[in-house]
C-alpha positions in Angstrom: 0.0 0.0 0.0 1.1 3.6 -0.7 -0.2 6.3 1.2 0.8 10.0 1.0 1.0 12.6 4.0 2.6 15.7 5.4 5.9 15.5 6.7 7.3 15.6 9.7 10.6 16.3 11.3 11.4 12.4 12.3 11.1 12.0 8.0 14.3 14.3 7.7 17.2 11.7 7.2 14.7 9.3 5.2 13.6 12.6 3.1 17.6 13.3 2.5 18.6 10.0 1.7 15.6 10.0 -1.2 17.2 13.0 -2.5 20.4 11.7 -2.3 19.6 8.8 -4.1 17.3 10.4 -6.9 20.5 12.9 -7.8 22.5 10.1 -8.0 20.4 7.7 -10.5 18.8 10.6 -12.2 22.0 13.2 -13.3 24.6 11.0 -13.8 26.1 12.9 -17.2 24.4 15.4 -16.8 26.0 16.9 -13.5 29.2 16.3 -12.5 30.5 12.6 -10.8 32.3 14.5 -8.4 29.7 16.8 -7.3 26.9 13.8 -7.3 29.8 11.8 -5.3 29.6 14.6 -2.3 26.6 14.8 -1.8 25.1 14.6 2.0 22.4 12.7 3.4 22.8 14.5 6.9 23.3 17.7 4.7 19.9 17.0 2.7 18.4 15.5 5.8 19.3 18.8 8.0 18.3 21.1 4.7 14.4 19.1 4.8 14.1 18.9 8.6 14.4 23.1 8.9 11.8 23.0 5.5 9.4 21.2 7.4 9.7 23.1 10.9 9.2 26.1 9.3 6.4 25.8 7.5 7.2 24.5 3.7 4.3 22.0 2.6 7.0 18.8 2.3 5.0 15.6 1.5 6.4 12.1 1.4 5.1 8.7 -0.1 5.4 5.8 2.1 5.1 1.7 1.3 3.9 -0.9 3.7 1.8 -3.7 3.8 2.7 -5.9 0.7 5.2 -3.6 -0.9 7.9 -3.8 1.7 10.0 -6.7 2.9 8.3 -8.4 5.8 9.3 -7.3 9.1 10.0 -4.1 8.3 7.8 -0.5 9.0 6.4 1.7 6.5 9.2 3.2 3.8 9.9 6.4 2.3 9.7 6.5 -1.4 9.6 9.6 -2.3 8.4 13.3 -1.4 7.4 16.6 -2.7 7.7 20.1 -1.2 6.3 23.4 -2.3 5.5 27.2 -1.1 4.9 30.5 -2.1 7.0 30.9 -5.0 10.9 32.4 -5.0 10.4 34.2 -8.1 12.5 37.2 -7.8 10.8 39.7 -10.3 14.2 41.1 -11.4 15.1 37.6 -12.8 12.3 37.9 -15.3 8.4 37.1 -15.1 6.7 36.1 -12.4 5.4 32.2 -13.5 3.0 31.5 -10.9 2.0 32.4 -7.5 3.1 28.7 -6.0 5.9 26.6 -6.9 6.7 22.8 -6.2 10.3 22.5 -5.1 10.9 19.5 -5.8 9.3 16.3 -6.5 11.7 12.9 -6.4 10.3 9.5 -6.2 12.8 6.6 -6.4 13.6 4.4 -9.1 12.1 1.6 -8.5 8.7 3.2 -7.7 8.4 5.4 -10.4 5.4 4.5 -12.8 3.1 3.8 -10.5 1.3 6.9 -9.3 3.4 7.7 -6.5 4.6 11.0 -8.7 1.1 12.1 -9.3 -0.2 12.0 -6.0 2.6 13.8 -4.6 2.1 17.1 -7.0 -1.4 16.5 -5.9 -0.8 17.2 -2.5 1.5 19.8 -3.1 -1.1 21.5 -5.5 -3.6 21.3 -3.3 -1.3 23.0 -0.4 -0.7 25.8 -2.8 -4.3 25.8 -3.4 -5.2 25.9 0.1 -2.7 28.9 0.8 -4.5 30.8 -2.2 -2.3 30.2 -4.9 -3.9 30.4 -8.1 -1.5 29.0 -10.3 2.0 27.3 -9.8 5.0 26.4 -11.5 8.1 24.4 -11.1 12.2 24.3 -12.9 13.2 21.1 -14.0 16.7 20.3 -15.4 16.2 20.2 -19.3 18.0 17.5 -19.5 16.4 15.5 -16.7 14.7 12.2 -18.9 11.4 12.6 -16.1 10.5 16.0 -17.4 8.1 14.7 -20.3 6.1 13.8 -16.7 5.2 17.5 -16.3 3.7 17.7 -19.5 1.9 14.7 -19.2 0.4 16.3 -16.0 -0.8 19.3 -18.3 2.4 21.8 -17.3 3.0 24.3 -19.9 6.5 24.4 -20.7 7.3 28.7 -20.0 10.8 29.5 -19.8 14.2 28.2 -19.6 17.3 29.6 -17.5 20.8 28.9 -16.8 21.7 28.2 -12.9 25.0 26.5 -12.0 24.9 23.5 -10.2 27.9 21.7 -8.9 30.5 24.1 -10.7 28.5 23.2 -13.9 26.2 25.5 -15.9 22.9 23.5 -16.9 19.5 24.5 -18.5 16.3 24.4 -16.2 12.3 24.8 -18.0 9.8 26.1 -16.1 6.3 23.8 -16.3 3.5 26.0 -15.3 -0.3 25.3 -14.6 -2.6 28.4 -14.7 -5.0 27.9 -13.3 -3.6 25.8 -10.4 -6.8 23.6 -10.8 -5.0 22.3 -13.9 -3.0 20.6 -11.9 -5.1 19.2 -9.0 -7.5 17.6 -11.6 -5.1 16.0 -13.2 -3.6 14.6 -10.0 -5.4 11.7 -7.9 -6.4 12.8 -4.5 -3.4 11.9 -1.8 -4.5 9.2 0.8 
């Protein structure tokens, strides 16, 4: 069974290590090795745990029942955050009033939903804190950004942001209205 909820701060180390993880099987060439190499769970985990005591909607995706070894609790596979959006107006156009942060789900529980319900929760957070519409950057290169579309995201802009000493292209996905989105997401249980 997979069931999706808010976060909370005991989820930080399992939150970091899903990040950790992701980065690693997601951007190999396309980010550095050695910048993949360092990176932290207690770093990520310690980055997450503030996110969630202060306030950012952070989800997370757990398995038990049948789709964990027996004998063993409920497992993180994934999470979503999102908030007002960091837009800074002198970096060009406002793309929406929300923006997801990040969505990673790992590898071997992609294609099953777990994505979708995530951005549903973290629509429906937007859309509870009166977001009308929301966006969210995606490496260009990332292979999981057809997934946006799929989920009716407009693809905006692009920008250059350095990431591990390395300059790389992001697109911005947007839904406007937000409601875009959250229909087009099944309902988190």
């Amino acid at each position: 069974m997979i069931a999706v909820r808010k976060a909370r701060p005991a989820d930080a180390i399992a939150i970091g290590a899903v990040h950790v993880a992701v980065w690693r099987s997601t951007y190999p060439g396309i980010l550095p090795d050695a910048f993949l190499a360092r990176l932290s769970v207690s770093r990520q985990a310690a980055y997450y745990d503030a996110a969630i005591r202060g306030g950012t909607g952070v989800f997370v995706a757990l398995a038990s029942g049948d789709d964990v070894p027996q004998g063993s609790g409920p497992r993180i596979i994934g999470f979503a955050t999102a908030g007002t959006a960091r837009t800074d107006p002198a970096e060009g156009p406002v793309l929406g009033e929300g923006e997801v942060e990040t969505l990673y789900v790992l590898d071997d529980w992609r294609d099953l939903g777990v994505g979708r319900r995530l951005m549903g929760a973290a629509a429906a957070h937007l859309g509870d804190h009166g977001c009308r519409s929301c966006f969210l950057w995606v490496l260009r290169d990332n292979p999981s950004r057809w997934f946006y579309e799929r989920l009716g995201g407009r693809s905006s802009a692009e920008k250059t942001v350095e990431v591990g000493g390395q300059s790389v292209i992001q697109t911005a996905f947007v839904w406007d209205p937000i409601e875009r989105l959250i229909a087009a997401s099944p309902k988190a249980s």
